[in-house]
LOFI-414555 format. One line per 4 residues: number of its first residue (from 1); their letters; for each residue x, y, z of N, C-alpha, C. Coordinates in pm, whole numbers, padded with zeros to 5 digits, always signed. Layout:
! LOFI-414555
NUM> A> X,Y,Z,X,Y,Z,X,Y,Z ~ ...
END
This chain:
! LOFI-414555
1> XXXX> +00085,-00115,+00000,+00000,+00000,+00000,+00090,+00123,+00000 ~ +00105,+00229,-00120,+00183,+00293,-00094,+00063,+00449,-00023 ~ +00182,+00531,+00059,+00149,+00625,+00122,+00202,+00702,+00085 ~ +00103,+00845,+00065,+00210,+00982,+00008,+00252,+01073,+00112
5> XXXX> +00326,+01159,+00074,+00385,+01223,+00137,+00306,+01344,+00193 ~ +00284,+01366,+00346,+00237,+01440,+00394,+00269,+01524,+00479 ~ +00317,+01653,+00380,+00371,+01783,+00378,+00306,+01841,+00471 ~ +00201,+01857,+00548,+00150,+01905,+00684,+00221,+01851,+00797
9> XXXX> +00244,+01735,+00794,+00243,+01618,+00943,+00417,+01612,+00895 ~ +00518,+01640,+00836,+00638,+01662,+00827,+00635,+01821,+00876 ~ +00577,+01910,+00847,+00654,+02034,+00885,+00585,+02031,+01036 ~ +00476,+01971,+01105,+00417,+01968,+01194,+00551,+01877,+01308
13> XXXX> +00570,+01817,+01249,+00748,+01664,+01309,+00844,+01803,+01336 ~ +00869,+01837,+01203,+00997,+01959,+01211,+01014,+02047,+01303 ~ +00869,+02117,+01321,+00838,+02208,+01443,+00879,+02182,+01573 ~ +00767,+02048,+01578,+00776,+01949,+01729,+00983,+01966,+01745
17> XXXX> +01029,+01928,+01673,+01194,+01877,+01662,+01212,+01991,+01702 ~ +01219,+02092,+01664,+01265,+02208,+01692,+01255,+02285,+01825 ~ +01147,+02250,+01896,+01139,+02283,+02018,+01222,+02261,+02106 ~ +01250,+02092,+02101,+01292,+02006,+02178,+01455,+02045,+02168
21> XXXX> +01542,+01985,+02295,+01678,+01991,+02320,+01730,+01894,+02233 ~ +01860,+01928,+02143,+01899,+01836,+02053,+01904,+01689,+02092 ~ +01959,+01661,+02236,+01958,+01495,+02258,+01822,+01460,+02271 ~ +01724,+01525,+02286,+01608,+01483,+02339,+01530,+01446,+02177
25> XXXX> +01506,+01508,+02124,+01465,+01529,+01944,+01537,+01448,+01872 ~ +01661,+01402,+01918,+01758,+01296,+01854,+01687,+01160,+01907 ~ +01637,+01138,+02031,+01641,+01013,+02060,+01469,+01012,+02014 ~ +01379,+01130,+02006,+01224,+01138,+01984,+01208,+01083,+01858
29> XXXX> +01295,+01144,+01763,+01286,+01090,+01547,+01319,+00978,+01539 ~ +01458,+00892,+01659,+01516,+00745,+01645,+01359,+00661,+01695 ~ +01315,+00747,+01799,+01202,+00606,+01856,+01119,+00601,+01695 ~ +01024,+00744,+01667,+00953,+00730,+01582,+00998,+00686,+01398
33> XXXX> +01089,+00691,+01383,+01135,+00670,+01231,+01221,+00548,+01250 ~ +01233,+00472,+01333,+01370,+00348,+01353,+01237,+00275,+01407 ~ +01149,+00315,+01471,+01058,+00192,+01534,+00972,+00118,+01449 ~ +01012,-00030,+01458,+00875,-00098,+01344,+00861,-00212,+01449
37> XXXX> +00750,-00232,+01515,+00715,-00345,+01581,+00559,-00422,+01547 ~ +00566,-00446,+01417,+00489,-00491,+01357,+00468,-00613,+01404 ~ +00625,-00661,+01403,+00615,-00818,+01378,+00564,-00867,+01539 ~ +00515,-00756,+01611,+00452,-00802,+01771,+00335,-00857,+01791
41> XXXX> +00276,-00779,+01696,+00125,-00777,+01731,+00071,-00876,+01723 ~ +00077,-00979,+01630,+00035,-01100,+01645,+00019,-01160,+01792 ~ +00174,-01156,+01815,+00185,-01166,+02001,+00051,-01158,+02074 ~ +00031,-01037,+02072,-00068,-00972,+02143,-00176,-01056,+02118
45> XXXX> -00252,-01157,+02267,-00378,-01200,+02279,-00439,-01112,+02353 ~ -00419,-01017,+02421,-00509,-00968,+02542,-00637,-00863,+02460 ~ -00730,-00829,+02466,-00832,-00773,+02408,-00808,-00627,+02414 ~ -00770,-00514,+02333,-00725,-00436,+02262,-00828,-00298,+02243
49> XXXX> -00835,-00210,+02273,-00900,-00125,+02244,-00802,+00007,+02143 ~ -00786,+00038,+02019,-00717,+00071,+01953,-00772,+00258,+01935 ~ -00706,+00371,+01998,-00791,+00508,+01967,-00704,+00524,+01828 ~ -00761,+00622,+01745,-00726,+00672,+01636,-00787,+00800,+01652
53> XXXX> -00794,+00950,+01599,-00812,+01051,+01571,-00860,+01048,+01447 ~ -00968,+01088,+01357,-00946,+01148,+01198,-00906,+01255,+01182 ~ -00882,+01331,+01307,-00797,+01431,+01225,-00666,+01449,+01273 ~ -00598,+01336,+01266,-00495,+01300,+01293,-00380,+01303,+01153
57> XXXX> -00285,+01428,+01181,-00211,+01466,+01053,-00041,+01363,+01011 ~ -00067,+01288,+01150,+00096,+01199,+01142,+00059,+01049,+01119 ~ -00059,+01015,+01161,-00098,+00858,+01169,-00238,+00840,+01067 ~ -00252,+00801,+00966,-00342,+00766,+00852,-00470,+00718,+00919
61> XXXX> -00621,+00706,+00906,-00709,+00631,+00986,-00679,+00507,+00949 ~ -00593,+00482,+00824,-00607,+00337,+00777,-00529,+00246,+00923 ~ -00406,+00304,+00956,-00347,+00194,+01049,-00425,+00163,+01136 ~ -00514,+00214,+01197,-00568,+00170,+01329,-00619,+00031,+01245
65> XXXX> -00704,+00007,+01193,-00755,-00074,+01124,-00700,-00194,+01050 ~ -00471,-00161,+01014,-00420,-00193,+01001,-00396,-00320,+01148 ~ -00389,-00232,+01214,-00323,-00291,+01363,-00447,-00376,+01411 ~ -00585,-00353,+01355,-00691,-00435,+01416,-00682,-00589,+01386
69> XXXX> -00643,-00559,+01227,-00602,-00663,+01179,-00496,-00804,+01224 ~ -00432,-00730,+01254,-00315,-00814,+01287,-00273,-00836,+01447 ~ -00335,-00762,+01504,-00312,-00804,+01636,-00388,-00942,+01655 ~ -00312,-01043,+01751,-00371,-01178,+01775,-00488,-01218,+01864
73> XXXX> -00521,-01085,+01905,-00681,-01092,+01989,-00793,-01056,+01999 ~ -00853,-00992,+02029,-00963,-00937,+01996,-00964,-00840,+02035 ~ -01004,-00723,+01882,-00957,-00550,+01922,-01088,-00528,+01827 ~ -01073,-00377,+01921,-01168,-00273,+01833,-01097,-00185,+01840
77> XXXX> -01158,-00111,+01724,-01103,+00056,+01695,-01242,+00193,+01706 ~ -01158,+00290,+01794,-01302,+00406,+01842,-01203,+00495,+01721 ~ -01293,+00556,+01671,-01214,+00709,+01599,-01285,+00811,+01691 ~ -01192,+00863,+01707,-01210,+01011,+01750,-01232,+01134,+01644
81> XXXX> -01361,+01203,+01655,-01391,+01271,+01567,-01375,+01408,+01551 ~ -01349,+01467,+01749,-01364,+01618,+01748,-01205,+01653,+01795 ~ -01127,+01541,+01805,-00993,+01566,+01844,-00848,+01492,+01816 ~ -00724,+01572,+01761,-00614,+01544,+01670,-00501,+01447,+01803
85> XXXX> -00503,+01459,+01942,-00423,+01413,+01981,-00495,+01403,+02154 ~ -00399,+01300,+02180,-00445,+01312,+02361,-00335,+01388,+02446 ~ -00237,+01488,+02368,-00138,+01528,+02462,-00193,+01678,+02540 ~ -00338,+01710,+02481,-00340,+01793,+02586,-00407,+01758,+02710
89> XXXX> -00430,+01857,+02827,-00503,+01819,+02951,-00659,+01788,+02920 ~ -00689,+01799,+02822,-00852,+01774,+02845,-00858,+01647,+02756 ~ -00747,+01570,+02661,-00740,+01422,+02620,-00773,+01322,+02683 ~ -00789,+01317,+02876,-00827,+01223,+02922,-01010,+01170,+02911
93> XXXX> -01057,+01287,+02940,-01179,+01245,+02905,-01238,+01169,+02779 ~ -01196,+01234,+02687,-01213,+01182,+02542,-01167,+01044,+02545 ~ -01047,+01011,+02588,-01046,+00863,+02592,-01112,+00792,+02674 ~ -01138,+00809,+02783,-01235,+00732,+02866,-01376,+00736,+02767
97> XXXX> -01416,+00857,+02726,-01557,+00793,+02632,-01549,+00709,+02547 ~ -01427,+00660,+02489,-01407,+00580,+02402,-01441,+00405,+02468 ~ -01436,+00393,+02576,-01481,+00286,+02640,-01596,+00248,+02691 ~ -01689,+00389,+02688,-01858,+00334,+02705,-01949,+00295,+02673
END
């Protein structure tokens, strides 16, 4: 499946990088661009609740759906409709509705 290039969610990475202290942004791009733990999920029996965002500019809606797939247990996927990330303070709630 190829994926194009998404010139928002790169200069959105660049920014993030830029904030950050060089060792810290060095080891943040190694987790996210060096990490592939695909070959886990299978692993995974325990029952799975998978959040996704749609308006999520770094992660495609397709993976969640990707990862539903292939994980070895039984998962669902909630999309989140009115929000791009859980890193701010009011992200907790939103995920807890995702479980009711």
């Amino acid at each position: 499946m190829a994926i194009s290039v998404n010139s928002e969610a790169i200069g959105e990475f660049e920014f993030s990088l830029g904030r950050m202290k060089p060792e810290i942004a060095l080891s943040v791009a190694k987790t996210m661009l060096l990490s592939d733990l695909r070959w886990v999920l299978p692993q995974v029996q325990v029952p799975s609740t998978i959040i996704q965002s749609k308006k999520d500019v770094t992660i495609p809606e397709f993976v969640a759906f990707y990862t539903r797939k292939k994980l070895g247990g039984h998962a669902r996927v909630r999309i989140l409709k009115d929000r791009t990330a859980f890193s701010s303070a009011y992200g907790l709630p939103y995920a807890l509705a995702c479980f009711e």
